[in-house]
N, CA, C and O atoms as CSV, one atom per row, in Angstrom:
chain,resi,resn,atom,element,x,y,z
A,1,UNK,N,N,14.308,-0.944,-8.796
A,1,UNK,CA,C,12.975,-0.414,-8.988
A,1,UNK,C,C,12.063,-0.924,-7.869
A,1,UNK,O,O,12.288,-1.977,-7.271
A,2,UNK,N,N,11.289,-0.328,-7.683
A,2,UNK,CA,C,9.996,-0.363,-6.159
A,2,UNK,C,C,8.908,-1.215,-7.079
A,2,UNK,O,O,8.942,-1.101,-8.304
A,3,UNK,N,N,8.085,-1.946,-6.523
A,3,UNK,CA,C,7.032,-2.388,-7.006
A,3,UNK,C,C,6.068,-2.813,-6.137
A,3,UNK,O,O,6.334,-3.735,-5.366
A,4,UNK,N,N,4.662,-2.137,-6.132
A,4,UNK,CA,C,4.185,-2.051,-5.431
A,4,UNK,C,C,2.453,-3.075,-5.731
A,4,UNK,O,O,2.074,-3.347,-6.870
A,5,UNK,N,N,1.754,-3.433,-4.607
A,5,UNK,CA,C,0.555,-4.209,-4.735
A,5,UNK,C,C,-0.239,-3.893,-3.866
A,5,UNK,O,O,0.213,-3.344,-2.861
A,6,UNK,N,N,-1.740,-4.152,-3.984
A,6,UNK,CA,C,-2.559,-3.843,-3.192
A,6,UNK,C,C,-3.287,-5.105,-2.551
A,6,UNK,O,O,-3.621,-6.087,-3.213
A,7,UNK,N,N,-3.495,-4.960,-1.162
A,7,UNK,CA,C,-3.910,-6.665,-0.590
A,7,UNK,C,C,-5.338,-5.881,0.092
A,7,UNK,O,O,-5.637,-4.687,0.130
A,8,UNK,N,N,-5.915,-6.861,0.499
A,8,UNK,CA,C,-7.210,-6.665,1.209
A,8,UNK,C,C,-6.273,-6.911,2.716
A,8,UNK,O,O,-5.189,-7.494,2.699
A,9,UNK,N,N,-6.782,-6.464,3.743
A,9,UNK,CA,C,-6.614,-6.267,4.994
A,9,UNK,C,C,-6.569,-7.563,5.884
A,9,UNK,O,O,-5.946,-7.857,6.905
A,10,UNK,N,N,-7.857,-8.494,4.761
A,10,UNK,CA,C,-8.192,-10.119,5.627
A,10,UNK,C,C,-6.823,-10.413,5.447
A,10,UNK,O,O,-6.346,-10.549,6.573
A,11,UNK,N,N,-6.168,-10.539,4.792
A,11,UNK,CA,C,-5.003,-11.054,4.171
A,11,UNK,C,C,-3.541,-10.751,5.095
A,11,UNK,O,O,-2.636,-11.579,4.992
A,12,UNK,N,N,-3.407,-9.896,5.730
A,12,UNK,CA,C,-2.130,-9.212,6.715
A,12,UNK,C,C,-1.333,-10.227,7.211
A,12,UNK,O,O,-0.105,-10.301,7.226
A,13,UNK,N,N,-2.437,-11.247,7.746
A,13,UNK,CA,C,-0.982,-12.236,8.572
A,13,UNK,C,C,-0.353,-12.934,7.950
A,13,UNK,O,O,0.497,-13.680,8.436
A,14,UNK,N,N,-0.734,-12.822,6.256
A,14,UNK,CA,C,0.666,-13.680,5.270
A,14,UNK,C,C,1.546,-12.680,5.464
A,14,UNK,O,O,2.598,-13.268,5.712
A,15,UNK,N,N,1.709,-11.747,5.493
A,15,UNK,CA,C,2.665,-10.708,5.004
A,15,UNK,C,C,3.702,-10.887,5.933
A,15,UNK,O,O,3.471,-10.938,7.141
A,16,UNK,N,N,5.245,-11.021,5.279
A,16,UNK,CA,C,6.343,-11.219,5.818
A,16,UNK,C,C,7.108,-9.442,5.772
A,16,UNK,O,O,7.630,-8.764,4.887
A,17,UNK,N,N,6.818,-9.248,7.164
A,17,UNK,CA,C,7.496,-7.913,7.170
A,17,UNK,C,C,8.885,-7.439,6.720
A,17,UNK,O,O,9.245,-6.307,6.399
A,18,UNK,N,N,9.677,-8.759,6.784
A,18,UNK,CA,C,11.144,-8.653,6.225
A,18,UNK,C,C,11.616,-8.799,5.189
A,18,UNK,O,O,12.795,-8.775,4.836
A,19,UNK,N,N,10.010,-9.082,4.236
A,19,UNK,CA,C,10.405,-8.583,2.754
A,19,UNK,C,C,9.852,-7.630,1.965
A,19,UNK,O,O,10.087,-7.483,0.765
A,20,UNK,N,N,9.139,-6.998,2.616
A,20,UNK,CA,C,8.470,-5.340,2.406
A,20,UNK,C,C,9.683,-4.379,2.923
A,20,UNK,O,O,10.526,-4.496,3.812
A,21,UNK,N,N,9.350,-3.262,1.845
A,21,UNK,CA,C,9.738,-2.010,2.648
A,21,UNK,C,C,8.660,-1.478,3.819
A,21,UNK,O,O,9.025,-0.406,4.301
A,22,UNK,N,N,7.681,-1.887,4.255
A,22,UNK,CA,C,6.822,-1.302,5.334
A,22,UNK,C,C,7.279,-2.045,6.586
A,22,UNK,O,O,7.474,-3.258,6.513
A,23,UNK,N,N,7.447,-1.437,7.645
A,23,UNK,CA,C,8.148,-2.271,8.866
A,23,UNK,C,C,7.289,-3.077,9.672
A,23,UNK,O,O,7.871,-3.826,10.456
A,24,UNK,N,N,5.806,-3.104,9.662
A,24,UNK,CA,C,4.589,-3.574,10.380
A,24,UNK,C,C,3.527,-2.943,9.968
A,24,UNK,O,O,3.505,-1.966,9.219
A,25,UNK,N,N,2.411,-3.628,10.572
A,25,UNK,CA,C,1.075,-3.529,10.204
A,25,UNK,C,C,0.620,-1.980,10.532
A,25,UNK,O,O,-0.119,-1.395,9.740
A,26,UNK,N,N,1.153,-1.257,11.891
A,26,UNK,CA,C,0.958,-0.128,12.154
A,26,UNK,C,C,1.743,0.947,10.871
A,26,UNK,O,O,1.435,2.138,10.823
A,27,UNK,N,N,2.377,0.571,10.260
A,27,UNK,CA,C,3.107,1.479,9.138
A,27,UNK,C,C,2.421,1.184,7.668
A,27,UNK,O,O,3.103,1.354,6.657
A,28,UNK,N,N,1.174,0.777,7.584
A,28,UNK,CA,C,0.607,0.737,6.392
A,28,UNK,C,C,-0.242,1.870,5.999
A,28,UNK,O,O,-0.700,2.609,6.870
A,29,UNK,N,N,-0.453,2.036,4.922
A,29,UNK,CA,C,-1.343,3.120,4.342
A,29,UNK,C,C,-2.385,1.781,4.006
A,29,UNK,O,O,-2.153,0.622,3.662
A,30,UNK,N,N,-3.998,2.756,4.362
A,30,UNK,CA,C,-4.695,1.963,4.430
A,30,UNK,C,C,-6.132,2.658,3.001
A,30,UNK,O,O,-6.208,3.852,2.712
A,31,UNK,N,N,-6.738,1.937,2.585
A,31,UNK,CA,C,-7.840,2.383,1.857
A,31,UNK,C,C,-8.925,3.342,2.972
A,31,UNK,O,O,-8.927,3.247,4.199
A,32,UNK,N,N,-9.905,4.361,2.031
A,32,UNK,CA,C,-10.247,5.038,3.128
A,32,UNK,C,C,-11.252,4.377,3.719
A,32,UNK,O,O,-11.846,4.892,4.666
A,33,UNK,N,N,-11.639,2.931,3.159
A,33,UNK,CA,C,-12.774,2.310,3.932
A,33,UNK,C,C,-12.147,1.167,4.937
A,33,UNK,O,O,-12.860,0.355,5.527
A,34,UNK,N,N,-10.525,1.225,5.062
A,34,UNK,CA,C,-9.543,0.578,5.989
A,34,UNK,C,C,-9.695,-1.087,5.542
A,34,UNK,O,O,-9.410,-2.035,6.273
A,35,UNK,N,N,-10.154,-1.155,4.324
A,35,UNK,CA,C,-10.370,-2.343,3.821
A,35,UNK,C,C,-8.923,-3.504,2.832
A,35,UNK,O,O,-8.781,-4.699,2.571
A,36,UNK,N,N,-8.260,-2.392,2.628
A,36,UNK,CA,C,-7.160,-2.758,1.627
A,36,UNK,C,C,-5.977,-1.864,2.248
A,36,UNK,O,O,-6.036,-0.981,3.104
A,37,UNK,N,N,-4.642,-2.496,1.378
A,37,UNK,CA,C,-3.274,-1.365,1.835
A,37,UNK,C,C,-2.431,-1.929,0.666
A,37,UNK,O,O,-2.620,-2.753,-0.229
A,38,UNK,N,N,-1.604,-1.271,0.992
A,38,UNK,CA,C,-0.737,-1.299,-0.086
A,38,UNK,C,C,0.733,-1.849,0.017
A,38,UNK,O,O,1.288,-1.292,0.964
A,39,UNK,N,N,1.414,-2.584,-0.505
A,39,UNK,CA,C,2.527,-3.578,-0.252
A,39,UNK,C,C,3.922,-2.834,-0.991
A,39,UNK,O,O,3.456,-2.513,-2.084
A,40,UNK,N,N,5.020,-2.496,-0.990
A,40,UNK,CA,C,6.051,-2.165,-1.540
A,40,UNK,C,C,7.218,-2.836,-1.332
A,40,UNK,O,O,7.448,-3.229,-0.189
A,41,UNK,N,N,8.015,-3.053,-2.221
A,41,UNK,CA,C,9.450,-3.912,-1.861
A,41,UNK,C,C,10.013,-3.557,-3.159
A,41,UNK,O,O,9.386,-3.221,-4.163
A,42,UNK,N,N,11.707,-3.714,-2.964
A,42,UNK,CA,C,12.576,-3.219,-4.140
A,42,UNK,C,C,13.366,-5.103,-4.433
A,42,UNK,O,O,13.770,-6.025,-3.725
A,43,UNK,N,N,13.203,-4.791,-5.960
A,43,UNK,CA,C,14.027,-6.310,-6.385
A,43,UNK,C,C,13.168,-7.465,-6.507
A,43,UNK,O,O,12.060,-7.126,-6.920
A,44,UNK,N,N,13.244,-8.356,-6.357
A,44,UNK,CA,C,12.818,-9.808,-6.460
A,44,UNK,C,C,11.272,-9.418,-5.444
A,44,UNK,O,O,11.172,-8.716,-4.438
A,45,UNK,N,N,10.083,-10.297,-6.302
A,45,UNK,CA,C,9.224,-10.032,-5.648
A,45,UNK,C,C,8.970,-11.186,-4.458
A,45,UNK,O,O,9.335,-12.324,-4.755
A,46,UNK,N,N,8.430,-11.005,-3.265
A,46,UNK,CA,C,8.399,-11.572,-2.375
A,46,UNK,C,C,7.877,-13.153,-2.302
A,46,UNK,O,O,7.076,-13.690,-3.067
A,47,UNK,N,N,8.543,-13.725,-1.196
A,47,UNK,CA,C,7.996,-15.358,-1.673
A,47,UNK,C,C,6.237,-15.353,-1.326
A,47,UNK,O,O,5.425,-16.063,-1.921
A,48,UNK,N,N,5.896,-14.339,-0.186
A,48,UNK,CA,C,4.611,-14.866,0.271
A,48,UNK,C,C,3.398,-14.253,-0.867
A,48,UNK,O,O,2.235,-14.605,-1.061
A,49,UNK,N,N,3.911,-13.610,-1.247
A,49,UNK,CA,C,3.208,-12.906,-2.215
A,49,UNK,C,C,2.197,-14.426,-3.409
A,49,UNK,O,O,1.055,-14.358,-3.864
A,50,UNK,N,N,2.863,-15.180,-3.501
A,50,UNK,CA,C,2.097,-16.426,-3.792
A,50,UNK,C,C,1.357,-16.909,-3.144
A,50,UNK,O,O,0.676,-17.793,-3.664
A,51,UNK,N,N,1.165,-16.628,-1.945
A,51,UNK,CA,C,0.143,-17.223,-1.050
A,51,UNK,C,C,-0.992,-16.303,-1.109
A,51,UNK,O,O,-2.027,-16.824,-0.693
A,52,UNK,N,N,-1.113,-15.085,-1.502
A,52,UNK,CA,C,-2.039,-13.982,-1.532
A,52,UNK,C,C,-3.445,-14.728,-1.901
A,52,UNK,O,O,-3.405,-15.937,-1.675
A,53,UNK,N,N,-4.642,-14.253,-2.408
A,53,UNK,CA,C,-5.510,-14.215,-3.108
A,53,UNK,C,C,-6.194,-13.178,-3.680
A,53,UNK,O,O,-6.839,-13.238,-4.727
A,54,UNK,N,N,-5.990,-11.894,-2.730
A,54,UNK,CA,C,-6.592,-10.816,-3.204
A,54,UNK,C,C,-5.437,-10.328,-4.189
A,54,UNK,O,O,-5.541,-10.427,-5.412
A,55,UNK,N,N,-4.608,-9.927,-3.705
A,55,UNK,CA,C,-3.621,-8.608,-4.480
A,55,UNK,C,C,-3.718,-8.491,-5.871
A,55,UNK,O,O,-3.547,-9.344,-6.742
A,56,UNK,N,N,-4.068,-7.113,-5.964
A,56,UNK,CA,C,-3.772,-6.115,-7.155
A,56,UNK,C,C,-2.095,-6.134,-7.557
A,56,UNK,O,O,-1.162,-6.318,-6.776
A,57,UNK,N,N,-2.029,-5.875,-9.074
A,57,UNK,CA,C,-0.596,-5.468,-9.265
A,57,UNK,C,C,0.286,-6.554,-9.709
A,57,UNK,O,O,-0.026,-7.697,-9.374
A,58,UNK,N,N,1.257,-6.381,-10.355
A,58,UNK,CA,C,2.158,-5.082,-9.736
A,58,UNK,C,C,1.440,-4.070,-10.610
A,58,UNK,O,O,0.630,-4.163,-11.532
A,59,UNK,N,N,2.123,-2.923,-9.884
A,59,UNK,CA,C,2.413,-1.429,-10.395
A,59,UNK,C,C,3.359,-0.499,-9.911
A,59,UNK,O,O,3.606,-0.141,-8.759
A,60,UNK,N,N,3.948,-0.101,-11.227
A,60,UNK,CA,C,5.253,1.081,-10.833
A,60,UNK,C,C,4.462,1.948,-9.935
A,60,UNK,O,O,3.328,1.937,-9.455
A,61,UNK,N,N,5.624,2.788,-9.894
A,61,UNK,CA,C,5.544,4.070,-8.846
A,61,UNK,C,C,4.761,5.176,-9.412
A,61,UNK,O,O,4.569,6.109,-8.632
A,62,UNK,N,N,4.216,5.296,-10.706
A,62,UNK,CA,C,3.725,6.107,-11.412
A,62,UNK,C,C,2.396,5.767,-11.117
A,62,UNK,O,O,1.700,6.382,-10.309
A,63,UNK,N,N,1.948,4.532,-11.940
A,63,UNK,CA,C,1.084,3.543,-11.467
A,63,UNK,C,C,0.112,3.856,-10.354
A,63,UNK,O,O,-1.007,4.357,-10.471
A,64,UNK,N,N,0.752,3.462,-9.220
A,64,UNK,CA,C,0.240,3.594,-7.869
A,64,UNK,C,C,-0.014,4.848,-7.267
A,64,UNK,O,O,-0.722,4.801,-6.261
A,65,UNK,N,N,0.507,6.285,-7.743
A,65,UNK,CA,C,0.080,7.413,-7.308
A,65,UNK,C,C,-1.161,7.565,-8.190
A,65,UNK,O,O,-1.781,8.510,-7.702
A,66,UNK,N,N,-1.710,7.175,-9.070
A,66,UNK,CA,C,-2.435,7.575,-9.271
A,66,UNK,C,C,-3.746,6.743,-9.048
A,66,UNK,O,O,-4.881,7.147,-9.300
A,67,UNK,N,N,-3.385,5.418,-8.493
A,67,UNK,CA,C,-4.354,4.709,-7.482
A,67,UNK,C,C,-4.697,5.074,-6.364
A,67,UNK,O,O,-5.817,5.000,-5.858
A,68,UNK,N,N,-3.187,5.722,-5.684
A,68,UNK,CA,C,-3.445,5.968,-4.362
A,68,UNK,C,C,-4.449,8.128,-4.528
A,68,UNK,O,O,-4.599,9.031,-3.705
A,69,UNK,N,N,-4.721,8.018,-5.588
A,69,UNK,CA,C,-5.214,9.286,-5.865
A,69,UNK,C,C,-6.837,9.344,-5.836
A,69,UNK,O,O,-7.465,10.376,-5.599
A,70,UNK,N,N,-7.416,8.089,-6.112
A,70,UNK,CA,C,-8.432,7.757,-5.996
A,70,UNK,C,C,-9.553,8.109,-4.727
A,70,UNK,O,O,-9.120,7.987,-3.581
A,71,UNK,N,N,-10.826,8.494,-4.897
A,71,UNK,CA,C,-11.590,8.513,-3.762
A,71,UNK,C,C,-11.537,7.236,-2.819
A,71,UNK,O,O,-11.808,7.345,-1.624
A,72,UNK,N,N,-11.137,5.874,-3.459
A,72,UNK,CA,C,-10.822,4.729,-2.763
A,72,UNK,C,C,-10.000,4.916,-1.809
A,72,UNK,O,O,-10.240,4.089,-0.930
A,73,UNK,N,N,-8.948,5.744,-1.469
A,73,UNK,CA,C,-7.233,5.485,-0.982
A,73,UNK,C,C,-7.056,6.998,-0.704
A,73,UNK,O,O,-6.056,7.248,-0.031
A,74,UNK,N,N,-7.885,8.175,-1.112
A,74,UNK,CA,C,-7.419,9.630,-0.619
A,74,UNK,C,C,-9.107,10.228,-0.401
A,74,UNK,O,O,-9.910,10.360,-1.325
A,75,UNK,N,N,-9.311,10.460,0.705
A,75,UNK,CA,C,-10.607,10.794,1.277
A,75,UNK,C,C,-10.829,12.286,0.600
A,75,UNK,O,O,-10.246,13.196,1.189
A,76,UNK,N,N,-11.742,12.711,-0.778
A,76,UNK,CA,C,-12.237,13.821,-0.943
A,76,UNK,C,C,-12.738,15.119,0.400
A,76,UNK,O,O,-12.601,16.338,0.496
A,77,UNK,N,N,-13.255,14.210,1.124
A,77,UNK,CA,C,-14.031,15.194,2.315
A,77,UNK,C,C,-12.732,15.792,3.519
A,77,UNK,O,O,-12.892,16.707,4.327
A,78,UNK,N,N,-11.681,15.099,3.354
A,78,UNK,CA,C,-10.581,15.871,4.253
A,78,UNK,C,C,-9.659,16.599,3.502
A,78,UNK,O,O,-9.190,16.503,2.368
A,79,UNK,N,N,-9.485,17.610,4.768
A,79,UNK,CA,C,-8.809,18.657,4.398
A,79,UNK,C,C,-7.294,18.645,4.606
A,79,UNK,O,O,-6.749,18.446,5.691
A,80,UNK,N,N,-6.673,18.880,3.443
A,80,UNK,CA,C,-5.103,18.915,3.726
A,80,UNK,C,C,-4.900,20.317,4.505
A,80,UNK,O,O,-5.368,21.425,4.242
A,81,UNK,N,N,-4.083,19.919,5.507
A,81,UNK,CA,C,-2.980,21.358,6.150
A,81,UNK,C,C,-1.405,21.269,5.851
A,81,UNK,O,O,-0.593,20.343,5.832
A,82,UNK,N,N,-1.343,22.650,5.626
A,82,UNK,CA,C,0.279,22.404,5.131
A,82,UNK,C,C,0.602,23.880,6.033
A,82,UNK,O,O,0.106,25.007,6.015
A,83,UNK,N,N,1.792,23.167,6.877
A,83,UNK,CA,C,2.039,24.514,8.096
A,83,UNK,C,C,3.099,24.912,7.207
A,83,UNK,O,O,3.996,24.242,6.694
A,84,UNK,N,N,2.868,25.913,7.140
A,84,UNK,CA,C,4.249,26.884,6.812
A,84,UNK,C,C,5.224,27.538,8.070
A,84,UNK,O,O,4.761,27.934,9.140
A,85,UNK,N,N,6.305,27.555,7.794
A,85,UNK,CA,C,7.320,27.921,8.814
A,85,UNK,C,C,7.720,29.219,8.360
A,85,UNK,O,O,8.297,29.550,7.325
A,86,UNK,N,N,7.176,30.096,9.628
A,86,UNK,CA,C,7.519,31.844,8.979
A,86,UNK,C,C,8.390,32.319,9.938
A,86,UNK,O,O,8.843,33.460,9.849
């Protein structure tokens, strides 16, 4: 199972990339005020994750879509494009 958390941004240089599923800081999904992101890993939760102070969570995968659904984390004012291949 995936389990996922939300950190504030001050927070990044605890984060041990080799125990996330995200590969680096450039591969994060970010809040739309670029203030927070979101942490994922499968199994045992991470050691640094004790060092945190901010983080939200956990939360399943159910959970978190509907956080990441939020005006916080999905910008109302942009527009989705979806190209179709004709």
């Amino acid at each position: 199972m995936i389990t996922y958390i939300t950190i504030n941004m001050s927070e990044i240089a605890l984060v041990d990339f080799n125990q996330v599923l995200e590969t680096s800081e450039q591969t994060l999904r970010l809040s739309v005020d670029g203030l927070q992101t979101v942490l994922k890993w499968e199994g045992a939760e991470p050691s640094f994750v004790s060092t945190l102070s901010s983080y939200e969570g956990p939360y399943t995968h159910e959970e978190i879509l509907v956080i990441m659904a939020t005006p916080e984390w999905t910008d109302p004012n942009t527009t989705r494009i979806i190209w179709h291949h004709l």
